[in-house]
Each structure stands twice: as structure tokens, then as C-alpha cells.
N, CA, C and O atoms as CSV, one atom per row, in Angstrom:
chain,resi,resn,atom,element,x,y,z
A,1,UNK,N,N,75.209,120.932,93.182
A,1,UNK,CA,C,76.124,119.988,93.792
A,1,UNK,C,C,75.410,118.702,94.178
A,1,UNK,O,O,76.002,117.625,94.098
A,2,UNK,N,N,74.017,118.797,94.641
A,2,UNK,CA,C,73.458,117.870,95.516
A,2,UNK,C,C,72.918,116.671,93.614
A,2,UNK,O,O,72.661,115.467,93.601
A,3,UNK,N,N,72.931,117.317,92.780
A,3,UNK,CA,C,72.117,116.451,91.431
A,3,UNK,C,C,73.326,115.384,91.229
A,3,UNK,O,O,73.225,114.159,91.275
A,4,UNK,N,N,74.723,116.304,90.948
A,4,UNK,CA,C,75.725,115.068,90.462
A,4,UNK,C,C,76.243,113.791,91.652
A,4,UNK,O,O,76.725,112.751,91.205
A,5,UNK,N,N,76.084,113.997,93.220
A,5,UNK,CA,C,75.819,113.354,94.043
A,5,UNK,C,C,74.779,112.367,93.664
A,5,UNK,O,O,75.283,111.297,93.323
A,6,UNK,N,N,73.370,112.396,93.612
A,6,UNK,CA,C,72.503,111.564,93.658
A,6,UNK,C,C,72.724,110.751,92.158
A,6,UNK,O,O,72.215,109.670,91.861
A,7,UNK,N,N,73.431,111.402,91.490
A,7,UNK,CA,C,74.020,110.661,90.491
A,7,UNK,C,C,74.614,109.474,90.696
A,7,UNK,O,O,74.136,108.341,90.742
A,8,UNK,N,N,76.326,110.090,90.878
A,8,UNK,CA,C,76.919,109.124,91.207
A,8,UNK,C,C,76.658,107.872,92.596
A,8,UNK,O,O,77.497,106.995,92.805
A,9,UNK,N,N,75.386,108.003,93.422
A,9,UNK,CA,C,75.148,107.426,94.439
A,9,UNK,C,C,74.477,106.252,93.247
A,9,UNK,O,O,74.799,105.096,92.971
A,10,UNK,N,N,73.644,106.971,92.839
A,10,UNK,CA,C,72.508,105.651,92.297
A,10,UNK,C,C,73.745,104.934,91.019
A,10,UNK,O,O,73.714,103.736,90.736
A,11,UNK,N,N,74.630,105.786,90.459
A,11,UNK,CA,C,75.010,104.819,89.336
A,11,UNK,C,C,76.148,103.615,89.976
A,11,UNK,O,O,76.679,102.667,89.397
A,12,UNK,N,N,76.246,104.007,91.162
A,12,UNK,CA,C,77.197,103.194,92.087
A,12,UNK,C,C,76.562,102.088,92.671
A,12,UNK,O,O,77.190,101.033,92.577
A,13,UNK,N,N,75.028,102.034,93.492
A,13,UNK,CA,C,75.009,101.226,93.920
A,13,UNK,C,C,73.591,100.108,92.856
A,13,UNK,O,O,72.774,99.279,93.257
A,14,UNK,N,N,73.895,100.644,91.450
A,14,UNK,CA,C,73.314,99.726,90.519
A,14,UNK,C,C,74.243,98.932,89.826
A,14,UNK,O,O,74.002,98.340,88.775
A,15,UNK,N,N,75.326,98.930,90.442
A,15,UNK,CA,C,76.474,98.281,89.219
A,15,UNK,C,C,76.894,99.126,88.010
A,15,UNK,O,O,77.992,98.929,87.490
A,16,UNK,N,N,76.171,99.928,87.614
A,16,UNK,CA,C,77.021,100.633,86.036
A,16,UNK,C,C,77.890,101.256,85.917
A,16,UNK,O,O,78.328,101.333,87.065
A,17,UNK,N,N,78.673,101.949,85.139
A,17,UNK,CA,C,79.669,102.296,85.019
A,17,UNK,C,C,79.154,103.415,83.867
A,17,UNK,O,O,78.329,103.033,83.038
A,18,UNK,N,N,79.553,104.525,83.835
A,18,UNK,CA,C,79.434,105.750,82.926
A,18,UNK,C,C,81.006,106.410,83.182
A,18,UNK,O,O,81.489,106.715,84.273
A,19,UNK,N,N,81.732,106.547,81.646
A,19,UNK,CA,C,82.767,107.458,81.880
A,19,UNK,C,C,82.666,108.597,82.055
A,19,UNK,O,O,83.700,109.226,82.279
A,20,UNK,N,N,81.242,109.371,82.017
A,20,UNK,CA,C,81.253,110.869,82.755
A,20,UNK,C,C,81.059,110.611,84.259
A,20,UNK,O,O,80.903,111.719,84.771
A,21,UNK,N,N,81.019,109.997,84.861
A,21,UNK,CA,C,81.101,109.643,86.236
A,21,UNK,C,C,82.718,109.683,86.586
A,21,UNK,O,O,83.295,110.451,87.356
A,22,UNK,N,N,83.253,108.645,85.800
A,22,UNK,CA,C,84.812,108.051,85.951
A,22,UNK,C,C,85.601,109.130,85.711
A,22,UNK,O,O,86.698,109.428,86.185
A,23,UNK,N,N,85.052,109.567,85.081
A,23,UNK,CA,C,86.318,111.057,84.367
A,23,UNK,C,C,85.856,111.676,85.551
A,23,UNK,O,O,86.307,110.983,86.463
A,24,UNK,N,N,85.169,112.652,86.051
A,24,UNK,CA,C,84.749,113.429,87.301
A,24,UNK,C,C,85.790,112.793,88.392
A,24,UNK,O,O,86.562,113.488,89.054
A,25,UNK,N,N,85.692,111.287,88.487
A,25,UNK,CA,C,86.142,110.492,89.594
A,25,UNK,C,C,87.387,111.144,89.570
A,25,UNK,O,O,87.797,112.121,90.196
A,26,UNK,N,N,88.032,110.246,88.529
A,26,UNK,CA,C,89.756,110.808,88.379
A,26,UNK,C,C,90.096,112.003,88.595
A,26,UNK,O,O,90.962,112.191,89.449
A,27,UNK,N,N,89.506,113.164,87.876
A,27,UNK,CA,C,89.624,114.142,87.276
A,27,UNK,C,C,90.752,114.739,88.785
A,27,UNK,O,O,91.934,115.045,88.621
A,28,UNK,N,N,90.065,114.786,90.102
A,28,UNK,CA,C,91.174,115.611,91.601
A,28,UNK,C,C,91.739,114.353,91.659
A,28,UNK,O,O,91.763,114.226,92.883
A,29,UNK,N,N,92.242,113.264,91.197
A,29,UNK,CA,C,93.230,112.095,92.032
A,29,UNK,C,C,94.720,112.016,90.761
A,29,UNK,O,O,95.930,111.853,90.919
A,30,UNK,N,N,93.666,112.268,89.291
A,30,UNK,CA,C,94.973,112.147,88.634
A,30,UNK,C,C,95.695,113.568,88.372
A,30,UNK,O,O,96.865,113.534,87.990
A,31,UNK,N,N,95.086,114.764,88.550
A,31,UNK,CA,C,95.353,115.932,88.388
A,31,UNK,C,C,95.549,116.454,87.016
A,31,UNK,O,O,96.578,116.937,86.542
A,32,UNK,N,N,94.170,116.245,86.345
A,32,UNK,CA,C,93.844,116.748,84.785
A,32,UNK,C,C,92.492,116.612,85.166
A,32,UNK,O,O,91.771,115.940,85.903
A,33,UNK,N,N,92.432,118.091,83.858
A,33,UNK,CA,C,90.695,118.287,84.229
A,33,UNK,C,C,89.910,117.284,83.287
A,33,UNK,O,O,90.368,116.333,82.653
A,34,UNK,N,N,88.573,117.760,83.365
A,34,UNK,CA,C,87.909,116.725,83.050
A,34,UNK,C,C,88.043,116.024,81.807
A,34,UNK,O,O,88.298,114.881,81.429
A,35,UNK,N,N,87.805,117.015,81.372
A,35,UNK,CA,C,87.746,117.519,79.900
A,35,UNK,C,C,89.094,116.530,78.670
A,35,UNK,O,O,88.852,116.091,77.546
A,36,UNK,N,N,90.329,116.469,79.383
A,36,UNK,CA,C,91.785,115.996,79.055
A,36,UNK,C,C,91.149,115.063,79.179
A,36,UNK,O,O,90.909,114.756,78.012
A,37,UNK,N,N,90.409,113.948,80.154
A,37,UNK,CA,C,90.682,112.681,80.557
A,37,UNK,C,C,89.792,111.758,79.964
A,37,UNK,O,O,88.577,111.816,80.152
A,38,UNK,N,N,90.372,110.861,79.215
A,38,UNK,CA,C,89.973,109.812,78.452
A,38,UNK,C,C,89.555,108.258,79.232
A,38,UNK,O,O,90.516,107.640,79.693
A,39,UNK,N,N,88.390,107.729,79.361
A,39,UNK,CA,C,88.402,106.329,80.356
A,39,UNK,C,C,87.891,105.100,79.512
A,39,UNK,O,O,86.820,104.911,78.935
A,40,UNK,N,N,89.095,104.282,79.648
A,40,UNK,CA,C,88.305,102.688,78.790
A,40,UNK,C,C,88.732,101.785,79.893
A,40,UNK,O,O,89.378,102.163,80.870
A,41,UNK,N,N,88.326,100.551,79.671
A,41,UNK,CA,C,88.363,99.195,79.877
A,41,UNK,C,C,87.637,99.622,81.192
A,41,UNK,O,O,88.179,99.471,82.286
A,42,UNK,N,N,86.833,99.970,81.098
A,42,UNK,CA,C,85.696,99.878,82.234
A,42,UNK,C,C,85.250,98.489,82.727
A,42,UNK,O,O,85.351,97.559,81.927
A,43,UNK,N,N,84.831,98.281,83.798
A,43,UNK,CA,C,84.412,97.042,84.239
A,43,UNK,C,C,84.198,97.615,86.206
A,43,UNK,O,O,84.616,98.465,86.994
A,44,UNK,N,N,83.092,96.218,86.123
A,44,UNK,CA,C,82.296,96.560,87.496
A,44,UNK,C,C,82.218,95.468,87.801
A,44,UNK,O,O,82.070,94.715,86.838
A,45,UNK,N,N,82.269,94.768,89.227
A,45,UNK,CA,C,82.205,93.249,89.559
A,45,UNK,C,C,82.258,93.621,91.617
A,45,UNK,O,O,83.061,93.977,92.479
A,46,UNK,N,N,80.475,93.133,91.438
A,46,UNK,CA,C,80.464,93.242,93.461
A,46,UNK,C,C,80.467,94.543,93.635
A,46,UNK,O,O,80.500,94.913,94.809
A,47,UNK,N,N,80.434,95.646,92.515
A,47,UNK,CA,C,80.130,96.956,93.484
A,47,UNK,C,C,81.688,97.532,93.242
A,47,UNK,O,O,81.839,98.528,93.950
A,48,UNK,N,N,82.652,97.285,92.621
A,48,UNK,CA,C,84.150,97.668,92.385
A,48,UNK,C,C,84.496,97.898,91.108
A,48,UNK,O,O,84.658,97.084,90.199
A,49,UNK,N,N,84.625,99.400,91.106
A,49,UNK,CA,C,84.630,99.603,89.635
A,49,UNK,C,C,85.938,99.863,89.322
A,49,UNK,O,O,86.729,100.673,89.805
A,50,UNK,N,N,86.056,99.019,88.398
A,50,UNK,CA,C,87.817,99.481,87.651
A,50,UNK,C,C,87.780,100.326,86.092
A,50,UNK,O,O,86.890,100.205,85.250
A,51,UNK,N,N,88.581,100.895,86.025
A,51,UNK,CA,C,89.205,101.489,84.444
A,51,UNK,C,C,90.400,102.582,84.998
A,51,UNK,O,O,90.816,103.055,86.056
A,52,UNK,N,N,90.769,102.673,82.839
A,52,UNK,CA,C,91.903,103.593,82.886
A,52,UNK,C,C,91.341,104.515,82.179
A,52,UNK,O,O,90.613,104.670,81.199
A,53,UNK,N,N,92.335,105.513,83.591
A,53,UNK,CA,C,92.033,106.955,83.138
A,53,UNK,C,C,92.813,107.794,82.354
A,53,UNK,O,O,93.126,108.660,83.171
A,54,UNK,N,N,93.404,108.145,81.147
A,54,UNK,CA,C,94.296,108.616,80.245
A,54,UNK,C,C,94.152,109.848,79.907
A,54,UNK,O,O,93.409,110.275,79.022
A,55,UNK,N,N,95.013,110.587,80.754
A,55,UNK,CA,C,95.567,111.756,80.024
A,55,UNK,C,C,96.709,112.532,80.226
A,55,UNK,O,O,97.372,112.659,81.255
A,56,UNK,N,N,96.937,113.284,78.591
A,56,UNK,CA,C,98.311,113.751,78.678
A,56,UNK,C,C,99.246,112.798,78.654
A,56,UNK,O,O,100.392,112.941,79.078
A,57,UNK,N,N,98.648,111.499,78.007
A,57,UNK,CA,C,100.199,110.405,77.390
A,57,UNK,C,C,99.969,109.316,79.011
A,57,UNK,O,O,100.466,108.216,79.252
A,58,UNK,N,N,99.357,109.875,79.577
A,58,UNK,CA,C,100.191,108.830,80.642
A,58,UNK,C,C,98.423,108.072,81.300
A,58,UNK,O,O,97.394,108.736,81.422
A,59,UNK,N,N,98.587,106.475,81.632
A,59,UNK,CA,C,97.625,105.696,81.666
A,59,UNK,C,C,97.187,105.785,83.447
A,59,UNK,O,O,98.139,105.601,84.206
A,60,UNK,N,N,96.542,105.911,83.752
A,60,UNK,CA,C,96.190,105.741,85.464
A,60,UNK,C,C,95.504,104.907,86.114
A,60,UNK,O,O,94.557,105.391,86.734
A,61,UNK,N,N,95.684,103.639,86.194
A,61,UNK,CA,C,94.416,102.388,86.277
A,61,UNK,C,C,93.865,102.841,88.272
A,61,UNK,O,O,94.447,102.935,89.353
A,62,UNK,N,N,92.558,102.979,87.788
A,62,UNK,CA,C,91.494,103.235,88.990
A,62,UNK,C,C,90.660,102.780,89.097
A,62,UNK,O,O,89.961,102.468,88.133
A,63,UNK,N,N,90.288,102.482,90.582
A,63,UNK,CA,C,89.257,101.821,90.884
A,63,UNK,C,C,88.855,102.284,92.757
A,63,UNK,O,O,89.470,102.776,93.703
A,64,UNK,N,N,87.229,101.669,92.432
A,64,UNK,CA,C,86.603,102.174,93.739
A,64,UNK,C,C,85.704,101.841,93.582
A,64,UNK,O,O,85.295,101.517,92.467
A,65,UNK,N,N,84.837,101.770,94.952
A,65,UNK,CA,C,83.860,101.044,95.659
A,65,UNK,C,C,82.832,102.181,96.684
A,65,UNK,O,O,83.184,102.332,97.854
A,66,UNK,N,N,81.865,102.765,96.285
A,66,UNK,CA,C,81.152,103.264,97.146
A,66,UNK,C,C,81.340,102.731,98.411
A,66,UNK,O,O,81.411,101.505,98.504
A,67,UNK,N,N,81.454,103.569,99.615
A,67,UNK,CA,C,81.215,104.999,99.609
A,67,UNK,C,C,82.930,105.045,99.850
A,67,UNK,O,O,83.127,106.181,100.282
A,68,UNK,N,N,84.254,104.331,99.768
A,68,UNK,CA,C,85.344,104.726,99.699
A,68,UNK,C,C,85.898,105.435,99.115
A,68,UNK,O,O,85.121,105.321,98.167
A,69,UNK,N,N,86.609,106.150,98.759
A,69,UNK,CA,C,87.498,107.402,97.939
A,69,UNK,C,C,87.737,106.257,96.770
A,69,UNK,O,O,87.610,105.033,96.780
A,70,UNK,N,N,88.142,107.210,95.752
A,70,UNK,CA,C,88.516,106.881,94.198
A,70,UNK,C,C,90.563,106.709,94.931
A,70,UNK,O,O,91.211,107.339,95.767
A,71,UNK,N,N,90.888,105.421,93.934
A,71,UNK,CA,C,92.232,105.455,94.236
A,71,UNK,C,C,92.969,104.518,93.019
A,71,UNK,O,O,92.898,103.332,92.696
A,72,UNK,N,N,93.886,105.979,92.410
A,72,UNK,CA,C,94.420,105.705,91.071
A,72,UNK,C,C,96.247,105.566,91.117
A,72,UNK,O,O,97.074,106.269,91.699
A,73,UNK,N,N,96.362,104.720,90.507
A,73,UNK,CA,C,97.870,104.502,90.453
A,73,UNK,C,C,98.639,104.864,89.154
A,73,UNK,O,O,97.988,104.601,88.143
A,74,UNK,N,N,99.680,105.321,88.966
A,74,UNK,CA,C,99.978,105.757,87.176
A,74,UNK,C,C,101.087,104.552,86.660
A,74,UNK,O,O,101.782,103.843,87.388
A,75,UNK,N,N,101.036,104.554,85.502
A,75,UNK,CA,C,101.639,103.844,84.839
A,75,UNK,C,C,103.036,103.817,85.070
A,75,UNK,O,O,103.502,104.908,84.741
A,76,UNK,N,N,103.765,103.171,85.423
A,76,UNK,CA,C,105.249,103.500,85.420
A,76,UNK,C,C,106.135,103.516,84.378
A,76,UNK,O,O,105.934,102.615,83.563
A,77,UNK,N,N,107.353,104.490,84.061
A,77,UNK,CA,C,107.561,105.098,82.864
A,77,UNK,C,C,108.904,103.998,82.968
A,77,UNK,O,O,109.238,103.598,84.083
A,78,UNK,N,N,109.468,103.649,82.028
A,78,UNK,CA,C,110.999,103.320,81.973
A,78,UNK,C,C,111.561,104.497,81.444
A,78,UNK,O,O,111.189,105.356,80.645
A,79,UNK,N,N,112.879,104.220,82.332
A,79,UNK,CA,C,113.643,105.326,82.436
A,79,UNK,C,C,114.907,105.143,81.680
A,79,UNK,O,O,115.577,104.245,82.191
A,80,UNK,N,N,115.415,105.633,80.736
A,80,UNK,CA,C,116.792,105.405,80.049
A,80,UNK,C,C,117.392,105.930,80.279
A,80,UNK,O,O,116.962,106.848,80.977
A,81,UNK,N,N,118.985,105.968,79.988
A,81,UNK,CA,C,120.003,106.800,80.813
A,81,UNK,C,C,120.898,107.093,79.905
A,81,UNK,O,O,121.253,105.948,79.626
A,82,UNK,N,N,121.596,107.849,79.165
A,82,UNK,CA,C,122.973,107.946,78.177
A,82,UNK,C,C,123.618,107.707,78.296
A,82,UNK,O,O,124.502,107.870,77.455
């Protein structure tokens, strides 16, 4: 437990961005495991990392800032009606 911690500490407060980090991130906020979750348009600016997290069809744009919680929003679907 304590290795993927010192992980994500150091890849956080160097600026980088790794989607095995990001996928982990998402993985308890969007509720798909790791494994399902796909992450692009990565980007880092001041320590604030953004991307989308994709899985199962649906897009989740997230972002976070050591040492605050990961916080993901989902894509909103249009809804049609008969």
C-alpha cells in the first residue's frame, strides 16, 4: 500500500501525469475498475491535473490537485422521448 502512495506523491508533486496513476484515481469516483478505464487528453498546469476518464461508453472529465480528493463529473447524456 505504502509503494503506490509514494508513487502517486512524487508523480504529483513533479508535474507528470501517468494514466496508471489516473485510472487508479478514477477507478472509486467513476465506479469501474481499473482495468475498464481508458484516460486521454491528459494535461497538468500549477500542480492540477486534468483528463478523461472513459469507460463503458460514457466520458468522465477529472481533475485534481494534491493532496485534495480526485473529483470527476460525467458526461451528460441527451435524452429523447417518443
Amino acid at each position: 500500500m505504502m509503494k503506490p502512495l509514494i508513487l502517486v506523491v512524487c508523480v504529483l508533486l513533479t508535474g507528470c501525469t501517468s494514466a496508471k496513476i489516473s485510472r487508479s484515481l478514477a477507478s472509486g469516483t467513476v465506479g469501474c475498475p481499473v482495468d475498464e478505464i481508458t484516460i486521454s487528453n491528459e494535461t497538468v498546469s500549477s500542480g492540477v491535473h486534468n483528463f478523461t476518464a472513459t469507460c463503458r461508453g460514457v466520458d468522465h472529465f477529472c481533475t485534481y490537485m494534491y493532496p485534495n480528493p480526485i473529483s470527476c463529473k460525467s458526461e451528460a447524456k441527451a435524452v429523447t422521448g417518443k
